[in-house]
Structure formats: C-alpha cells, structure tokens
KEPATOR-414728 format. One line per 5 residues: number of its first residue (from 1); their letters; for each residue x, y, z of C-alpha. Coordinates in nm, 4 decimals. Layout:
REM residues N
NUM	A	X Y Z | ...
//
This chain:
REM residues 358
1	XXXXX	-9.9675 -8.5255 -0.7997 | -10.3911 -8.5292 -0.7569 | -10.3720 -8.2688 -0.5471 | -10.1328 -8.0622 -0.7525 | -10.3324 -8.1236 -1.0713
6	XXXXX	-10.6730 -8.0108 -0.9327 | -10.5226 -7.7003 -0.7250 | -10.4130 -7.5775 -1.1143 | -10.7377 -7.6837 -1.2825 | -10.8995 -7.4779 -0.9932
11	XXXXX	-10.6756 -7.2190 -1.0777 | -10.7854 -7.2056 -1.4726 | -11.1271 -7.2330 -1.4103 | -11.1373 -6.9140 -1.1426 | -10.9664 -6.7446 -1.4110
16	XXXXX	-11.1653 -6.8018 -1.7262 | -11.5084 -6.7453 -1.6054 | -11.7667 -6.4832 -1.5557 | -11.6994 -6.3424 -1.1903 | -12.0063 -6.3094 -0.9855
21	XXXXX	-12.0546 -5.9110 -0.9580 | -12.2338 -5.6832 -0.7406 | -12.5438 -5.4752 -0.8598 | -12.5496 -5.1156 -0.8733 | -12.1558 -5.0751 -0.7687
26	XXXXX	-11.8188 -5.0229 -0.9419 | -11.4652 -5.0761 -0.9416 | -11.2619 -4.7916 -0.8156 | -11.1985 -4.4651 -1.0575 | -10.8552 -4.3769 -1.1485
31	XXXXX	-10.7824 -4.0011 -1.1507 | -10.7017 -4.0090 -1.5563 | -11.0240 -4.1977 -1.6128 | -11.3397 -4.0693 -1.7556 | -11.2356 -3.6781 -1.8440
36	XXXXX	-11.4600 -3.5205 -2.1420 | -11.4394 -3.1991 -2.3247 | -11.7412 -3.0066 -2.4090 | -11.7799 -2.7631 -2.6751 | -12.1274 -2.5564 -2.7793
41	XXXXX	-12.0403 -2.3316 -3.1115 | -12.3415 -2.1778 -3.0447 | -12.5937 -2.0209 -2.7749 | -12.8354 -1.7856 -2.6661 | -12.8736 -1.5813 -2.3206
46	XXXXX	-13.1160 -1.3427 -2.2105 | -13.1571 -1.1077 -1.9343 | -13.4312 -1.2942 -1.6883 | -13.6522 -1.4302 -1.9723 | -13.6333 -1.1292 -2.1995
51	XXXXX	-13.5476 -1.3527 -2.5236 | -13.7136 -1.0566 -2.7687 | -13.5548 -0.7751 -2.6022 | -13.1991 -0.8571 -2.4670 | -13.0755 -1.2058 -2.6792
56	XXXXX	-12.6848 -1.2472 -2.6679 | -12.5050 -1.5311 -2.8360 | -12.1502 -1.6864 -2.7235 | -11.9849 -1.9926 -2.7851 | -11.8556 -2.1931 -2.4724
61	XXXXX	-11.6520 -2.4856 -2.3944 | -11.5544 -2.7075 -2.0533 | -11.3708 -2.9730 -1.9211 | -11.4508 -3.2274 -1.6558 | -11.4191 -3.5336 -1.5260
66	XXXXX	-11.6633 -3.7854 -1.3646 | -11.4996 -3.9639 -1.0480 | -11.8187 -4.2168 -0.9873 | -12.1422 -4.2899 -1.2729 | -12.3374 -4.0016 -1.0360
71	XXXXX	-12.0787 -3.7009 -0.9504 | -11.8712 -3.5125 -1.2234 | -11.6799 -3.1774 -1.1601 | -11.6980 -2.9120 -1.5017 | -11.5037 -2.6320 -1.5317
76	XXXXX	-11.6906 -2.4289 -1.8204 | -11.6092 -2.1131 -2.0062 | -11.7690 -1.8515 -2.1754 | -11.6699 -1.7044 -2.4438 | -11.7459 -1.2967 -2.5216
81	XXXXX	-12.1034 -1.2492 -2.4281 | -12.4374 -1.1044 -2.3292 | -12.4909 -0.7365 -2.3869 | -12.7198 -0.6582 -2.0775 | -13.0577 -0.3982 -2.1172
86	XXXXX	-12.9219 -0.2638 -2.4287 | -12.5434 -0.1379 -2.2550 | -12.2874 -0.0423 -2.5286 | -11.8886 -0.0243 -2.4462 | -11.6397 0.1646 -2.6617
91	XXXXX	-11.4206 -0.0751 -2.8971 | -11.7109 -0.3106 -2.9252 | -11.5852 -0.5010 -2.5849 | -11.7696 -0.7905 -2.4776 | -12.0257 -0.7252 -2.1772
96	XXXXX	-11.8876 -1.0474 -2.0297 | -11.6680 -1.3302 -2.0424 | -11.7220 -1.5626 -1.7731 | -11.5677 -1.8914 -1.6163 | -11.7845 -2.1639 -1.3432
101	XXXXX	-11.7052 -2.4497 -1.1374 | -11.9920 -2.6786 -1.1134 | -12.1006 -3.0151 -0.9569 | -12.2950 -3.2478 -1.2035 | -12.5304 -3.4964 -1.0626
106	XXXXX	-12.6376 -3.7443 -1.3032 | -12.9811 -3.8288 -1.2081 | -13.0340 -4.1497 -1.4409 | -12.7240 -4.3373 -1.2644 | -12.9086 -4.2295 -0.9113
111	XXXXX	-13.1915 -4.3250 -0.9877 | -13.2288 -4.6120 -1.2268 | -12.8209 -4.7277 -1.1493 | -12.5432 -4.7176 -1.3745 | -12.5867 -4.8786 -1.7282
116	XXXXX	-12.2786 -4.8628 -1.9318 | -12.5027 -4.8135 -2.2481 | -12.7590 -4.5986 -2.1441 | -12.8049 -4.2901 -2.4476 | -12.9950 -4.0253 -2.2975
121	XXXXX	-12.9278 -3.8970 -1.9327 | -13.0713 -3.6353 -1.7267 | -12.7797 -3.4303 -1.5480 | -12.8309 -3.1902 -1.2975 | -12.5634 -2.9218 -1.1816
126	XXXXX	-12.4770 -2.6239 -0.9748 | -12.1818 -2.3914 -0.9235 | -12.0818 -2.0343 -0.9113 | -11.8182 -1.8325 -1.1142 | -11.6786 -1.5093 -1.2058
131	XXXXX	-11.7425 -1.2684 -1.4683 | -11.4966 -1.0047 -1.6402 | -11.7295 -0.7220 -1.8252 | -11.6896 -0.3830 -1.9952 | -11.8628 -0.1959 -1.7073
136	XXXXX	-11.6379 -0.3745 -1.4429 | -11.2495 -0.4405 -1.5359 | -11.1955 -0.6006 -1.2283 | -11.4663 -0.8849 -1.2529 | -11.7910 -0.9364 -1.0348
141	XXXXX	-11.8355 -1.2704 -0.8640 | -12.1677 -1.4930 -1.0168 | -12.2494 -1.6683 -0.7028 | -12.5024 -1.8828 -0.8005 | -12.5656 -2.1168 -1.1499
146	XXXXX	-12.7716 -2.3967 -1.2074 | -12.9072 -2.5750 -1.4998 | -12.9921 -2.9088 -1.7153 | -12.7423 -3.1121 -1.9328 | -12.9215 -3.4030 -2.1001
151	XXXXX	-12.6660 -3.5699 -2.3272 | -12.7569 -3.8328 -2.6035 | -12.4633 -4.0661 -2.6429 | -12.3884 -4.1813 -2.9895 | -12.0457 -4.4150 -2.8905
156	XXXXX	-11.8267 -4.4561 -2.5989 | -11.6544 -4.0914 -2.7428 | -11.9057 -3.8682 -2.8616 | -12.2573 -3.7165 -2.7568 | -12.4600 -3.3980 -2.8241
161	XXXXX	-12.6540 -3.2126 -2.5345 | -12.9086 -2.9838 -2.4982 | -12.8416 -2.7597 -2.1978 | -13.0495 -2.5219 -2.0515 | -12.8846 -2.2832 -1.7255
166	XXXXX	-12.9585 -2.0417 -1.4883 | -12.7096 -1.7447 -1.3518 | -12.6881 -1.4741 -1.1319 | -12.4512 -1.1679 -1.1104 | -12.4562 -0.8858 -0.9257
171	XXXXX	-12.4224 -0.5393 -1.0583 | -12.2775 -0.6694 -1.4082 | -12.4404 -0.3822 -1.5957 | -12.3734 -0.0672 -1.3453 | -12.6913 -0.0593 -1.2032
176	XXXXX	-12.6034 -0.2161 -0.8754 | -12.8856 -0.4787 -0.8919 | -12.8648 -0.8736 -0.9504 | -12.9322 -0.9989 -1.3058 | -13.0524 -1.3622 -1.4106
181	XXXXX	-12.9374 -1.4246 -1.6927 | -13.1317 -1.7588 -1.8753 | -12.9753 -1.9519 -2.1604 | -12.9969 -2.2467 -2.3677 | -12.6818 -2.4111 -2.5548
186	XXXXX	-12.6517 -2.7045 -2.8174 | -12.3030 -2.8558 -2.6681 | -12.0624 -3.1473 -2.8319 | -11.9044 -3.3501 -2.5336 | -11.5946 -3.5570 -2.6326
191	XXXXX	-11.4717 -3.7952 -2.3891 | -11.1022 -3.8796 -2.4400 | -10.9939 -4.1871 -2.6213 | -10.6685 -4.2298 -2.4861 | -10.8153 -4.2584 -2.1804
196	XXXXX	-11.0515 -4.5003 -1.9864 | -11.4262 -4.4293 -1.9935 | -11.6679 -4.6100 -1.8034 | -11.6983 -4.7598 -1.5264 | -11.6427 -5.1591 -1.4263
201	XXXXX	-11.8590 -5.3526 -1.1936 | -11.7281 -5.4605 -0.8704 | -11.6454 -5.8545 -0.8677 | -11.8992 -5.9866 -0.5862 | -11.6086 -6.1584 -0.3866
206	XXXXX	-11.8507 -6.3227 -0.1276 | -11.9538 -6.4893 -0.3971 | -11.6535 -6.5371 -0.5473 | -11.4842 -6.6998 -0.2407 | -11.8190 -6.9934 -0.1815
211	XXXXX	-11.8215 -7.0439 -0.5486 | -11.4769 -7.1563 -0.4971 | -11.4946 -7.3131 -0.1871 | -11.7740 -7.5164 -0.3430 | -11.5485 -7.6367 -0.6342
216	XXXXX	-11.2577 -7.7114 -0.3570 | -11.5344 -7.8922 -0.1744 | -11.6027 -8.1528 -0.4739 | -11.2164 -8.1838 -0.5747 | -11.1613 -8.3009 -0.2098
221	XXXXX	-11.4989 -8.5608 -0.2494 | -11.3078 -8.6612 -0.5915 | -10.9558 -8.6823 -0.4166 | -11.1471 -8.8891 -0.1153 | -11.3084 -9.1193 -0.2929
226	XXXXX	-10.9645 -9.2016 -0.5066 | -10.8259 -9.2581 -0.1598 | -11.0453 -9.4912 -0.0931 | -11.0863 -9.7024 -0.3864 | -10.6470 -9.7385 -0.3471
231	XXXXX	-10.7333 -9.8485 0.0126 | -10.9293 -10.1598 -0.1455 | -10.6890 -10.2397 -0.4399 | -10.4116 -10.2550 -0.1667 | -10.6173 -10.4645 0.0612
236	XXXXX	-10.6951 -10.6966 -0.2473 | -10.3186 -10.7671 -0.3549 | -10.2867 -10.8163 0.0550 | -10.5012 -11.0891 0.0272 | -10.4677 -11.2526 -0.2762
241	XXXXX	-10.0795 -11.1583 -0.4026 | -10.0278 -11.4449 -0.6521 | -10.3915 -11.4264 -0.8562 | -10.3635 -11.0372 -0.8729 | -10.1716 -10.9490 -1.2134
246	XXXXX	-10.0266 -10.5788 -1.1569 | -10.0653 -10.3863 -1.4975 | -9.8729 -10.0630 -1.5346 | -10.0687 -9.7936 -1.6710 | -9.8624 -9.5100 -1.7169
251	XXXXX	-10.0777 -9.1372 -1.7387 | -9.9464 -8.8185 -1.8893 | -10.0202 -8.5315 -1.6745 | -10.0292 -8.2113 -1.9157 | -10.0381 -7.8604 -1.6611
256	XXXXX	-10.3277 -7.7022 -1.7074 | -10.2708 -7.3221 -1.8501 | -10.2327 -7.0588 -1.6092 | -10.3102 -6.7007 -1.6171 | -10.1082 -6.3739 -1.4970
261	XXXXX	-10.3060 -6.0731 -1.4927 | -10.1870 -5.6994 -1.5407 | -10.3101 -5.3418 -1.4073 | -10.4407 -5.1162 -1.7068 | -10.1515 -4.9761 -1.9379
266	XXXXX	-9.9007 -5.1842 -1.7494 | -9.6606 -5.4680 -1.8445 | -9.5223 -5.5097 -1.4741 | -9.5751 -5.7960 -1.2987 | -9.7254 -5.6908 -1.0040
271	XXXXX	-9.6245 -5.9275 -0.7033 | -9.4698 -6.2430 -0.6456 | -9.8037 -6.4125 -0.5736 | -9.8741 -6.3269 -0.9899 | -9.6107 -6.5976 -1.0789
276	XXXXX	-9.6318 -6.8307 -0.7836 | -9.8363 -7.0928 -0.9831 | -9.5888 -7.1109 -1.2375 | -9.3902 -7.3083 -1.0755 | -9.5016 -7.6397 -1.1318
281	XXXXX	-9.5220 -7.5659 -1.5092 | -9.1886 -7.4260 -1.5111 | -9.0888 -7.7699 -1.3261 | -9.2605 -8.0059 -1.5482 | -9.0976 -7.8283 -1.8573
286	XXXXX	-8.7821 -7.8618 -1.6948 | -8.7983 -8.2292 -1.6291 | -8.9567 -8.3267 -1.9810 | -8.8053 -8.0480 -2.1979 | -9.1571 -7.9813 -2.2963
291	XXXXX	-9.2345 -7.6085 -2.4705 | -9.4112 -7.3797 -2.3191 | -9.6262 -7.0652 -2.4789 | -9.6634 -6.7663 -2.3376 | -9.9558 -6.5699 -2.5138
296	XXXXX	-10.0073 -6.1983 -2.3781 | -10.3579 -5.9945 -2.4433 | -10.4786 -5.6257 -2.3920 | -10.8539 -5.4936 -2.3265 | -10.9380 -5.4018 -2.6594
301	XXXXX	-11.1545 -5.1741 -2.4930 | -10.8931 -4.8947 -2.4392 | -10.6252 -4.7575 -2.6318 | -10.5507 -4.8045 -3.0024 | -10.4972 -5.1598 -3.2024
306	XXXXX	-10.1432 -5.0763 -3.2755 | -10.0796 -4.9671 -2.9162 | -10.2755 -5.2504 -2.7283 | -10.0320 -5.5157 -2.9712 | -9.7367 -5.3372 -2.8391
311	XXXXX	-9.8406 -5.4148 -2.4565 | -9.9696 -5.7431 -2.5231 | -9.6194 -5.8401 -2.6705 | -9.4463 -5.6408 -2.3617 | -9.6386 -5.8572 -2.0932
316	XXXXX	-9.5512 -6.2209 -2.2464 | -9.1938 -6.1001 -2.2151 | -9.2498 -6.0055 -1.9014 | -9.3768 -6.3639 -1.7793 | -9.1158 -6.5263 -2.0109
321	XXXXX	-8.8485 -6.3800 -1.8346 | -8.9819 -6.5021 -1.4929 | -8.9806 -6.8630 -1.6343 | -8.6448 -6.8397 -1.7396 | -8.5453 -6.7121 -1.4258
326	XXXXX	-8.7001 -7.0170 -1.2538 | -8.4560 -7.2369 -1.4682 | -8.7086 -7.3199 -1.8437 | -8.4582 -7.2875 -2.1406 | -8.5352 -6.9759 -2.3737
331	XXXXX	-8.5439 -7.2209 -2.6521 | -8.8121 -7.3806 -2.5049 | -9.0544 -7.0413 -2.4688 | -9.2695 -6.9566 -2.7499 | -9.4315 -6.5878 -2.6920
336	XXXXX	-9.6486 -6.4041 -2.8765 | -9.8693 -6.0971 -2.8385 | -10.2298 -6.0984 -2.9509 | -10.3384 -5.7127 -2.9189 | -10.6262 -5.6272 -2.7639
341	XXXXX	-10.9067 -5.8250 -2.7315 | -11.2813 -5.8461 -2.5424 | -11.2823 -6.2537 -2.4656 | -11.4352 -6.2112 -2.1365 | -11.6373 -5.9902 -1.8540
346	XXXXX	-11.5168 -5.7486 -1.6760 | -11.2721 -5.6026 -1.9288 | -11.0303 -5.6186 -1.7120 | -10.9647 -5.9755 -1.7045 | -10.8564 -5.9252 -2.0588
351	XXXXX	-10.5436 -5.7601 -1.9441 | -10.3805 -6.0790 -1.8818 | -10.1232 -6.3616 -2.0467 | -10.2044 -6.7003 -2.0965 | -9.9584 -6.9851 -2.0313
356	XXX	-9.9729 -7.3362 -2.1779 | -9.7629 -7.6557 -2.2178 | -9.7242 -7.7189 -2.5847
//
C-alpha cells in the first residue's frame, strides 16, 4: 500500500509542476500552426531609385506560414502596378501585376533566440516571381527579390510592418533590358486565431528523468527507513509479548488525483498508458463506493471561450467512460468541464483532466 501511495503522489507531483525546459529550442510545429495574412492598402515603387520621375502605387497582400521562430515561406501578390519610364497601354491596363515566393529569415529569433513576446523583429527575405504586364501578355519571369519586413506586434493576432524590397525583371517595359524596381509598403499582418501561434519550448527531459529519479530516490529512503523501524517493533513484541499492548490505528488512504493529458483540439484518449494509473482509483472507489470527479480543462491560449468549454466537457467524458469501463458506477462520477484555462507552463499541460476522490 506504501509503495502504491507514493508511486501516485509521484505521479501528481510530475504532473503539476513547471517542467525543466531547454533554452533556445521548441516543440515541434504542426502544419496548421502559425499561418498569417498580410495586407498593405497602400505602396509606392519606383524604377531603380527614380521616386520623382517614375512613382507607382499598388496595394498587395500574402499569405504564409512560419514552420520554426527563424524560417517562414510568403506567397505575396501584387495588385495592378508600376507604370515603367513613363509607358502608356490602351484601356488604361496595368503595367504589371505580379505574384513571389519568398523565404523569410527572421533575424531576431537567430540571433538573440526566440522570445514569445518580443514586438519588433527584423525579417529578412528572398524569392523570385512572375509578372503579367501590358507590354507582355504572356508574363516575364522576376528572378530575383529581396527586401526588409520589420513587424511591430501589438497582440498574439495583429502587427503593422514597414517593408522595404528590391526586384528585378527583365524586359518588362519592351526595351529588352533588366529593371529594378525599389519599393516601400506599410503592411497589416494577421495571424489566424483559430489557429495556433507560437511556438512552445521543448521540455528538457534529461532533466526531467533525474529530477524524478531524485524524488524516487527519497520515496525509497522513506519506504526503507519504514521497513526498518517495523523490523524493531516486531523484534520488540518478540521479546516482550505480554508487556507490549497492540493498539489498532486504523489510516485512511485518500488516492492522490491523477492527470490525463490530451493533444491540441482533441478529446481522444491517446493510449492505454494515459489511463493506466487509474486503476487504483477506480479500485478504491469500487471497494468504498467513494465518488470520484472528473474535471476536464482546455489551453485557454487557443481557440474561443465557448469552444475551449465544449472540449473541456468532451475530455472528462472521455475519461469517465474509461472508469466506468473499469467497473466505477456512473452514479458515482461527477464531471464537469472548466473551459480553457492558463494554470500552468508550457500551455500544453493545460490540455488535460484532473481526477480526484471526493
């Protein structure tokens, strides 16, 4: 029964605490995490750095995604632009409309490493394209672009940029010669809500694993020295069996609460080894008729209040049906959903359900 009491209580600690994490790393990027739309109403081009002579304006907008805090991939569009050294076209068609693919490199996370709330970043990129223009109906490739995106980020959704680029095409105005063309563009960067942004750090799990071999270290010094002092009582009543009076002390063991985590959006338990130290619980509510709570959570971090209540409800069925499967009347469950919440670090641990002997 010690040992059974202080594998659980091992159990409930390793759960509720702050994990030891790694510096400078993160968890793994799913491919629906971290996409962002980007939007400038408004911006000006010139051919080379003829501002005075040769000025265009154009709206453009992208979409991306970043797949680590350092690399992003941007597909950008430009709207109807740039009139190059003066060229006119019948119907007042655009010169150009134009479309990229570009790498970002953001040069803060390289440097300095990732900071969840860092506001201002310097981003670095470089791509090619095509353009589509009056003078050529069949598009000419732009096989080089580069420029500067420094974002300020105002919450974990929006941010405004200034961006300043660089492009090359080849023989976009007739003339069978290469034009730069230089801009600057004021651009609004929504990142989806109804996705996850950010990044997680990465648990430091040789850490983990000696913090916890330490605390199973000092349960078995505990558990020893219990041993021990049951060796002497016994070899007291040996020796003296008529003065000892024997008084019955009779404890209540109460099972400590145990924790079954989830993956993000998901109320499936994943594994077997999820439920496996519900067992005893479900055996010692069994044999005393005892309730039993089941309290489910979401990160409040993602997703919407109304949503995250709806999942956190879904999950403490989900365990509550495992208990009754391993024999705990459904009388005897109490569940409850508490929504999304931000009780511990990573955010990810909050995706979890909490169960307790009542």
């Amino acid at each position: 029964m010690a040992l059974v009491v202080a594998g659980m209580s091992l159990t409930a600690v390793a759960q509720t605490e702050d994990y030891p994490v790694r510096e400078n790393s993160v968890q793994t990027n799913g491919f629906w995490d971290n996409w962002f739309f980007e939007v400038s109403p408004l911006g000006i081009h010139a051919d080379g750095l003829k501002f005075g002579q040769s000025t265009t304006y154009n709206a453009t907008f992208a979409v991306g995604k970043w797949f680590t805090p350092q690399i992003a991939l941007r597909g950008q569009f430009h709207l109807p632009v740039y009139k190059l050294n003066g060229v006119k076209y019948e119907n007042g068609a655009p010169n150009a409309v134009s479309a990229y693919a570009q790498v970002m490199l953001n040069a803060s996370n390289i440097i300095c490493g990732y900071k969840a709330d860092r506001k201002v970043s310097f981003i670095p990129y470089i791509g090619f394209g095509r353009a589509f223009s009056g003078a050529h109906k069949l598009g000419v490739w732009s096989p080089f672009c580069f420029g500067l995106d420094v974002p300020y980020q105002f919450n974990e959704n929006w941010a405004v940029s200034l961006e300043a680029s660089v492009k090359q095409y080849n023989n976009i105005d007739s003339n069978k010669g290469r034009n730069w063309m230089t801009g600057l563009n004021i651009n609004v960067i929504w990142n989806m809500p109804w996705v996850k942004q950010g990044f997680e750090v990465s648990p430091d799990m040789a850490a983990i694993a000696a913090m916890h071999s330490a605390q199973l270290a000092g349960l078995n010094e505990a558990l020893a020295a219990e041993q021990n002092e049951n060796k002497n009582l016994k070899e007291q009543l040996a020796r003296k069996p008529k003065e000892v009076v024997v008084e019955k002390v009779v404890k209540e063991v109460l099972a400590a609460p145990q924790s079954v985590f989830f993956s993000f959006n998901s109320a499936k338990i994943a594994s077997k080894k999820e439920i496996m130290n519900l067992e005893s619980l479900a055996n010692m509510a069994k044999s005393t008729g005892a309730k039993i709570k089941v309290t489910g959570y979401a990160d409040s971090a993602t997703g919407v209040p109304a949503y995250n209540q709806q999942l956190s409800e879904r999950r403490a069925k989900a365990v509550a049906k495992e208990l009754i499967k391993m024999g705990v009347a459904e009388e005897n469950i109490v569940v409850e959903g508490k929504g999304g919440v931000a009780e511990v670090k990573p955010a990810s641990y909050n995706r979890r359900v909490i169960i307790e002997a009542l």
